[in-house]
C-alpha positions in Angstrom: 0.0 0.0 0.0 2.8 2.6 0.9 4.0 1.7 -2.9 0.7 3.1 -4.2 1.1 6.2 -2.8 4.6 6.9 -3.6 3.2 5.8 -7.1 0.5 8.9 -7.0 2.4 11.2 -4.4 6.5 11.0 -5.6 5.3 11.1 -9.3 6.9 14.5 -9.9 10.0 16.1 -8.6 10.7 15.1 -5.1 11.6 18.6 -4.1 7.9 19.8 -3.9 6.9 18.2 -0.7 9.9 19.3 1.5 7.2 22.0 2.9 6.2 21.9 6.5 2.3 22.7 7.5 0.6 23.7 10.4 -1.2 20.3 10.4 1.5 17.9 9.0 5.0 17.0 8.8 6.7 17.1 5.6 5.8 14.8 2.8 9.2 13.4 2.2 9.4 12.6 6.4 6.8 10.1 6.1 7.9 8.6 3.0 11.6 8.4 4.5 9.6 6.3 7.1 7.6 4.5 4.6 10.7 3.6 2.6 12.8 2.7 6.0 9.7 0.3 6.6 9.4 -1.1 3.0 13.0 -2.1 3.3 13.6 -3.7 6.2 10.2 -5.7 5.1 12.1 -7.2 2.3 9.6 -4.9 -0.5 12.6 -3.0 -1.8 13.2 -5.8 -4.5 10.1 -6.4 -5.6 9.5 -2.4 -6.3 13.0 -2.0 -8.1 12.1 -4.7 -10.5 8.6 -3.5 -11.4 8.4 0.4 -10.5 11.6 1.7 -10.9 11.5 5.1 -11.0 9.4 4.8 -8.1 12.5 3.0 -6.1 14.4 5.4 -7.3 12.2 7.9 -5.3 12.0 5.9 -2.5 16.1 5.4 -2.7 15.9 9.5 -2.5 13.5 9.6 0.6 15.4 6.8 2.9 18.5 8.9 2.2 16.8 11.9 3.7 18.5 13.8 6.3 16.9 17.1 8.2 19.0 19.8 7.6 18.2 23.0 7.7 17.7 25.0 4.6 16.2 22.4 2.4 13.0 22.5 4.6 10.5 25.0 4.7 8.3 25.9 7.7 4.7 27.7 6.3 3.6 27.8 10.0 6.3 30.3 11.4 4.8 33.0 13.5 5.1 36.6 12.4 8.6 38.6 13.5 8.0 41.5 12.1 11.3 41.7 9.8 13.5 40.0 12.3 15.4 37.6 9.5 18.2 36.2 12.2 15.3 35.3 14.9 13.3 33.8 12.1 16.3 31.7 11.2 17.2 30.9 14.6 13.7 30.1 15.1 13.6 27.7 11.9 16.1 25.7 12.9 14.8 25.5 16.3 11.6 24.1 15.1 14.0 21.4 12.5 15.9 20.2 15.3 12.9 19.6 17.4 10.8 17.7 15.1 13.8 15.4 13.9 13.6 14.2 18.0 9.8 14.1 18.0 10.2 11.7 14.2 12.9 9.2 15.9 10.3 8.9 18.7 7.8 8.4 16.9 9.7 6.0 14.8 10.7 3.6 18.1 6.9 4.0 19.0 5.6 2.3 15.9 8.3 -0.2 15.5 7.1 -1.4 18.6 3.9 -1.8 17.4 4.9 -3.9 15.0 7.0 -6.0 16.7 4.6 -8.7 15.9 3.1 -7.8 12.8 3.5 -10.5 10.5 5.1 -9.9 7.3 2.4 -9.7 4.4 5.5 -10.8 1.7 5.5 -14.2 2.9 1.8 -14.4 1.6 2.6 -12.0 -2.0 5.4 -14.1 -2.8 3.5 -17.3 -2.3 0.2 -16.2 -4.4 1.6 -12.9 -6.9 1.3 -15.4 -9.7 -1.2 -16.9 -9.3 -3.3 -13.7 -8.7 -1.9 -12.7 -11.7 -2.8 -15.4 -13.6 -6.7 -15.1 -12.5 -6.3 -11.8 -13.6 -4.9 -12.2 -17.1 -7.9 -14.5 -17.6 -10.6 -12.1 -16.1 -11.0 -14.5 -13.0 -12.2 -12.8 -9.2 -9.0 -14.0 -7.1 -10.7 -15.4 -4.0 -9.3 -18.3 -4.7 -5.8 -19.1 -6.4 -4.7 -22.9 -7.1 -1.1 -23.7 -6.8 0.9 -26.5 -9.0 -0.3 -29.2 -6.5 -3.9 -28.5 -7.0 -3.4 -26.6 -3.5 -5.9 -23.6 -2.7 -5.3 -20.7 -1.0 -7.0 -17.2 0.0 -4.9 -14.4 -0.6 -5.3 -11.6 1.6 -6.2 -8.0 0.8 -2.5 -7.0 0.9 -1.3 -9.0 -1.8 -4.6 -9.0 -3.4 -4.5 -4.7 -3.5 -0.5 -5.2 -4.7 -0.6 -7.9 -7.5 -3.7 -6.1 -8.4 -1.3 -2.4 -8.6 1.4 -4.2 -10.3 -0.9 -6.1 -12.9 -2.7 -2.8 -13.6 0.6 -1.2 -14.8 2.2 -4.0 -16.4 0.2 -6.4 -17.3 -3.2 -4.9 -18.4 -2.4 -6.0 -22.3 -2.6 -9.6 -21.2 -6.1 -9.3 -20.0 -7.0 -7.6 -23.1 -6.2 -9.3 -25.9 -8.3 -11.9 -24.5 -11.3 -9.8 -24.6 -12.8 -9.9 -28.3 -14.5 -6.6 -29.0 -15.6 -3.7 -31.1 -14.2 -1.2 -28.9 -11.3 1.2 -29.3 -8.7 -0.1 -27.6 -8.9 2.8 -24.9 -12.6 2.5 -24.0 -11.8 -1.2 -24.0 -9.1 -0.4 -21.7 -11.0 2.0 -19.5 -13.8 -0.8 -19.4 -11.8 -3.1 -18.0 -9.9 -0.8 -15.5 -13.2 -0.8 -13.8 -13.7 -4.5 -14.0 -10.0 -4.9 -12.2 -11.2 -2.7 -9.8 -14.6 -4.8 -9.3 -12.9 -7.8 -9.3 -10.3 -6.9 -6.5 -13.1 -5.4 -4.1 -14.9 -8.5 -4.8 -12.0 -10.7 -4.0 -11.2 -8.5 -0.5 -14.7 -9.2 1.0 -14.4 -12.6 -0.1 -11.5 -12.5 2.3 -13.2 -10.8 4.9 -15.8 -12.8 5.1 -13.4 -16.1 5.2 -11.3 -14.0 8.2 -15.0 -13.1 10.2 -16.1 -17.1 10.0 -12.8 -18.2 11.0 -12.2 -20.5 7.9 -9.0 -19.8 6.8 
């Protein structure tokens, strides 16, 4: 899920979100946590080899370091002209937040302490999500080489489904025999994808609530 929205969030120049509002930290702070988390989950490999210039982006963000002067703060207080108090002020407000993000950090890691890993499960049913795809099939269910069957769950459902949609749509459609332009075919079926995926997700949940999986 973070990949999606690097994918709609980093897809211009990275420079734009180093901006600090009254509300929210900087863009590129949460992403640098995002891409610290992605990482040490073992995603990194599977994004570089399907979105790269969206690792590349991600590469940019875990880099990140807070230093003062590439940041700026839109919720400084008026100082009526007084440049050196606002700069002193600025780099108060930097130094501050940089300990209040490595707390936060140890906070959450925490939290996830026992969080299970949803690769193990992506890596294990990608293809053969995929597969139902290509063939216009709802992935509830996916069947294995041995004839095994398994429930994918929403997380790899929501990222073979992202990763089809941007690779692999063309498979799905020369399958489909129609009159259609090729875009309205292609919009058509977007929508189906994005039936298809819901549909597959509640299937899920419903396994999960009746404790059959």
């Amino acid at each position: 899920m973070a990949c999606l929205e690097f994918e709609q969030a980093l897809s211009t120049d990275i420079e734009r979100n180093r901006n600090f509002s009254i509300t929210h930290p900087a863009d590129d702070f949460r992403f640098k946590m995002h891409a610290n988390w992605l990482k040490e989950g073992k995603w990194f490999d599977i994004i570089k080899n399907r979105t790269p210039l969206v690792f590349k982006q991600l590469e940019d963000c875990e880099k990140l370091e807070i230093k003062n002067g590439d940041f700026e703060i839109s919720c400084k207080p008026p100082l009526e002209g007084n440049d050196a108090l606002e700069k002193e002020l600025h780099i108060w407000m930097l130094t501050k937040f940089e300990i209040l993000v490595e707390k936060i950090e140890q906070k959450i890691k925490t939290k996830f302490d026992d969080f299970k890993n949803p690769i193990d499960d992506f890596n294990i049913n990608d293809t053969l999500v995929t597969t139902c795809l290509e063939h216009g099939i709802v992935p509830s269910t996916v069947y294995d080489e041995d004839k095994q069957k398994h429930h994918p769950n929403p997380t790899t459902v929501l990222n073979s489904g992202f990763f089809f949609y941007l690779g692999r749509m063309n498979k799905l459609l020369e399958k489909v025999k129609s009159n259609e332009s090729h875009i309205d075919k292609r919009i058509n079926y977007e929508k189906r994808l994005n039936q298809w995926l819901g549909k597959a997700i509640d299937d899920w949940q419903i396994l999960h609530k009746e404790k059959k999986l």
